[in-house]
Backbone as a ProteinNet text record, in pm:
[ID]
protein_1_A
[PRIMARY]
XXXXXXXXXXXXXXXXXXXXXXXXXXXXXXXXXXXXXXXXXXXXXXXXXXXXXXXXXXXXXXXXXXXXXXXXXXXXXXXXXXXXXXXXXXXXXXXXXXXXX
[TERTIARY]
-1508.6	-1392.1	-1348.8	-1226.8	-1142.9	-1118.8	-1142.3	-1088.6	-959.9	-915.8	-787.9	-845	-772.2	-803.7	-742	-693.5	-642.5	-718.1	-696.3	-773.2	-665.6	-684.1	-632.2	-743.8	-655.3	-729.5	-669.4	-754.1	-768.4	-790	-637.9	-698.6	-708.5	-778.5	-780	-737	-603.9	-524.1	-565.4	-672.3	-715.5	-585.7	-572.2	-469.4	-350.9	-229.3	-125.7	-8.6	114.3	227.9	289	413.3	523.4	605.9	613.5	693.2	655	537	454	503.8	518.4	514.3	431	402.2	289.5	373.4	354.4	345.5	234.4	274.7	189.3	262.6	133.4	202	104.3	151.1	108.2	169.7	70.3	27.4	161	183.7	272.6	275.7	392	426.6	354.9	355.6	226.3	275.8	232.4	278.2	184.8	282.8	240.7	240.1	136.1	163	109.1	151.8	132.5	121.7	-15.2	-36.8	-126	-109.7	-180.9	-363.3	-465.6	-583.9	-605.9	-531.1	-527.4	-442	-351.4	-284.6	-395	-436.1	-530	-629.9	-670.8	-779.3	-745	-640.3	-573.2	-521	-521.4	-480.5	-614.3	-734.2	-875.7	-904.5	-852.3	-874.7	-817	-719.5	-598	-511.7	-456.7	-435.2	-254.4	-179.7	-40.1	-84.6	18	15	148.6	137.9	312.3	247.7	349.6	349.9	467.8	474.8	582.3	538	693.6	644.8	667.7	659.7	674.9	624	727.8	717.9	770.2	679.7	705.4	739.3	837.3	940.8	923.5	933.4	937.4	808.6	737	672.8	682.5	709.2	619	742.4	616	735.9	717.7	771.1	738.6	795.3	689.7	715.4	695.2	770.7	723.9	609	593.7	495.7	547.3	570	691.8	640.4	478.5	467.9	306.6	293.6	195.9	86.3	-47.9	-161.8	-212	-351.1	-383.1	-365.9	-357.9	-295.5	-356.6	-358.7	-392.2	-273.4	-303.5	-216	-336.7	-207.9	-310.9	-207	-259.6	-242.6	-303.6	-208	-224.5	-134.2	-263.3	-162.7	-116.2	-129.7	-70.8	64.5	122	219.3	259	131.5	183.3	51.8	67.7	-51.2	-128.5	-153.6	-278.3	-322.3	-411.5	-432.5	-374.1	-296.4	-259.9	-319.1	-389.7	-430.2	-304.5	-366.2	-313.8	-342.8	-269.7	-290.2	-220.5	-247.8	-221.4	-237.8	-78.5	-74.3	-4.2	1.7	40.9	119.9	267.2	342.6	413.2	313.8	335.9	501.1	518	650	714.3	872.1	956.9	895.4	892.5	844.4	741.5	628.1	459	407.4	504	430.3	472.6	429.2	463.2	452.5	591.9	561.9	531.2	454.9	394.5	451.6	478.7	552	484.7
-1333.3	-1261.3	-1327.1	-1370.2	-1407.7	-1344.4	-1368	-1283	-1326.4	-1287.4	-1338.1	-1437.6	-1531.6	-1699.1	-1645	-1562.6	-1526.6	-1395.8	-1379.1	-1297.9	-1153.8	-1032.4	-906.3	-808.1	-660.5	-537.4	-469.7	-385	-298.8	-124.1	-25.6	129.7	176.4	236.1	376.3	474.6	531	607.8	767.8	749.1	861.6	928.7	1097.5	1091.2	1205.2	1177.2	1172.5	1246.1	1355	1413.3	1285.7	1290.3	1243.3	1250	1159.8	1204.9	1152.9	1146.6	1068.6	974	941.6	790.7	724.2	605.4	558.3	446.7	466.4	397.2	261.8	120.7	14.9	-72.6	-108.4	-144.4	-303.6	-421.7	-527	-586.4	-692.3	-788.6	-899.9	-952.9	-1090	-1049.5	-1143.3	-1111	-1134.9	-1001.6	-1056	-923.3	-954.2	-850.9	-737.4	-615.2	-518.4	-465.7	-382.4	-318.2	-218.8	-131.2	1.8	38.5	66.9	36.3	159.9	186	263.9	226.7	292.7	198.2	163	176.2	91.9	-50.4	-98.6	-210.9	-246.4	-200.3	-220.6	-304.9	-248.2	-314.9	-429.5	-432.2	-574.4	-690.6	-634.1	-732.2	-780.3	-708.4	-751.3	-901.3	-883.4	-917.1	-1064.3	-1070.5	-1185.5	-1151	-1055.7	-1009.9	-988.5	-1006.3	-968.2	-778.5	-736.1	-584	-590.2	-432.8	-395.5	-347.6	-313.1	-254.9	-234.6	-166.8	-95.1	-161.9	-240.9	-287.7	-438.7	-540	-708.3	-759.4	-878.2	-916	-832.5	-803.7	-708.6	-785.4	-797.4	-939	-843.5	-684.2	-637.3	-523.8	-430.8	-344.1	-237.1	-142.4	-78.5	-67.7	-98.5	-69.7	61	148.2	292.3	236	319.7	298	411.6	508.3	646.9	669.2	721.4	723.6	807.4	681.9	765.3	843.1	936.3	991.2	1008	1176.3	1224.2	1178.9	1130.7	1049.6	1019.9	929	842.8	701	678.8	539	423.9	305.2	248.8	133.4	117.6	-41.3	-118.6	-238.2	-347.8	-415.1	-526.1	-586.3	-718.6	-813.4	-951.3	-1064.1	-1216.3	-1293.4	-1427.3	-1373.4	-1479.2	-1530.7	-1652.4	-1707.8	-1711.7	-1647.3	-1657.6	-1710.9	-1756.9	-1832.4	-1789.1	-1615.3	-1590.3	-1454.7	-1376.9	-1216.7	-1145.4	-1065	-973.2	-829.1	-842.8	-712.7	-597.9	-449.8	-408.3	-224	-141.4	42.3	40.9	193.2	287	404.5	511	653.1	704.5	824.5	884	1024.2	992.1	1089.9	1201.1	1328.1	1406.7	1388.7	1468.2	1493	1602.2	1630.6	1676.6	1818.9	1948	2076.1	2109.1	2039.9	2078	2172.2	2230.4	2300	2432.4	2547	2656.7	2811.4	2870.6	2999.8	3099.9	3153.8	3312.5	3418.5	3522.6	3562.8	3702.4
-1446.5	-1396	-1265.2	-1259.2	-1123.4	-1009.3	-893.2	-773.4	-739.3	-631.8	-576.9	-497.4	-506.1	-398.3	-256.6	-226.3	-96.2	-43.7	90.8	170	181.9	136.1	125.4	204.1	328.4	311.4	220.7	148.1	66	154.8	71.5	155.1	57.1	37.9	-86.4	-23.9	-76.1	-9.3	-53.6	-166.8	-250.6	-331.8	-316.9	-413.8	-291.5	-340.6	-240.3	-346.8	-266.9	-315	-347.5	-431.4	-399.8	-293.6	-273.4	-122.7	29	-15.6	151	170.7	308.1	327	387.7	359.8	395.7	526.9	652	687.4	754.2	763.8	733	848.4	962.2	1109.9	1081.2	1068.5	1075	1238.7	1248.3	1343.2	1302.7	1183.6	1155.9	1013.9	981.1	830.9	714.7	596.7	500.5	404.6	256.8	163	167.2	160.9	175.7	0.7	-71	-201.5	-263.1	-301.3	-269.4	-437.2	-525.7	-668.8	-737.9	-806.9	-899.7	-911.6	-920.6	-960.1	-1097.3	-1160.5	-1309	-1274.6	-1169	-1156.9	-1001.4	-896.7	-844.7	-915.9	-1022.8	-1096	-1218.4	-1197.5	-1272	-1165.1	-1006.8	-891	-885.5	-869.9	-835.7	-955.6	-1055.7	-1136.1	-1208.4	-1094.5	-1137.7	-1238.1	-1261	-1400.1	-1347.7	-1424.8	-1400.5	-1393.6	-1243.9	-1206.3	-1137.6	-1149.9	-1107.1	-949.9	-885.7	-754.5	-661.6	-536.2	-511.3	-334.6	-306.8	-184.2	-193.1	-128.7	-99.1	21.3	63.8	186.8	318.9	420.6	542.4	601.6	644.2	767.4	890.6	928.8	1017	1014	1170	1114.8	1246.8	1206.3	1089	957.5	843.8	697.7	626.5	583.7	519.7	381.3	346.2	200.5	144.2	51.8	-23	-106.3	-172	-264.4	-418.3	-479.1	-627	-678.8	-767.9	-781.5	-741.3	-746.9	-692.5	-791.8	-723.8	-815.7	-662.6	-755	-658.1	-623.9	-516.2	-477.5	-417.8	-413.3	-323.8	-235.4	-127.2	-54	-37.8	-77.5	-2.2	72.1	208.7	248.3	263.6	212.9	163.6	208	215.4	276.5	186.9	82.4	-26.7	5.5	58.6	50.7	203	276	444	504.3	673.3	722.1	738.8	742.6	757.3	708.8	718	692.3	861.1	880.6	913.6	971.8	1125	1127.2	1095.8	1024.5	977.1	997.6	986.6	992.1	941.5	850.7	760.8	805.7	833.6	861	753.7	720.2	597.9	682.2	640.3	682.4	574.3	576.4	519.3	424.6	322.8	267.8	337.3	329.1	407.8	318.7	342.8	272.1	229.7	315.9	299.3	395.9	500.7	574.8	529.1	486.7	418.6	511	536.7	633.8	600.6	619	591.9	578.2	442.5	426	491.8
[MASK]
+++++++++++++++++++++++++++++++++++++++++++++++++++++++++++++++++++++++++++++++++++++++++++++++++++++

């Protein structure tokens, strides 16, 4: 089985609403991708995977989270000079805080 020839962090974001956003504060530019762990485990793998997210030219980048599951990002420096220090905050969805009736 193949790894990736390039250097990636990996978050396990565990499992998340629709709606969050994940924001992702890099050091210099590097792809950010935000994946299911069934396409997670086809990136580990060299395997063609889908994902939500690209090249971060600026940061911090927010990115949503299309549906509620669990998720992971990675941050990767395939096609740039180097790996990218990198954070991950998770900003609630707009109607999660609920008032007491």
């Amino acid at each position: 089985m193949s790894k990736p020839t390039f250097r990636f962090t990996h978050y396990d974001l565990k499992e998340l609403r629709a709606g969050t956003i994940i924001e992702v504060s890099l050091s210099a530019v590097n792809n950010v991708r935000l994946m299911t762990p069934a396409n997670f485990q086809r990136f580990k793998e060299t395997l063609d995977f889908k994902y939500v997210g690209g090249v971060a030219k600026k940061s911090p980048i927010r990115i949503p989270i299309p549906e509620s599951g669990h998720w992971h990002m990675i941050v990767d420096m395939e096609g740039h000079h180097g790996l990218a220090e990198s954070a991950v905050k998770m900003i609630a969805p707009p109607g999660t805080v609920r008032a007491h009736a």
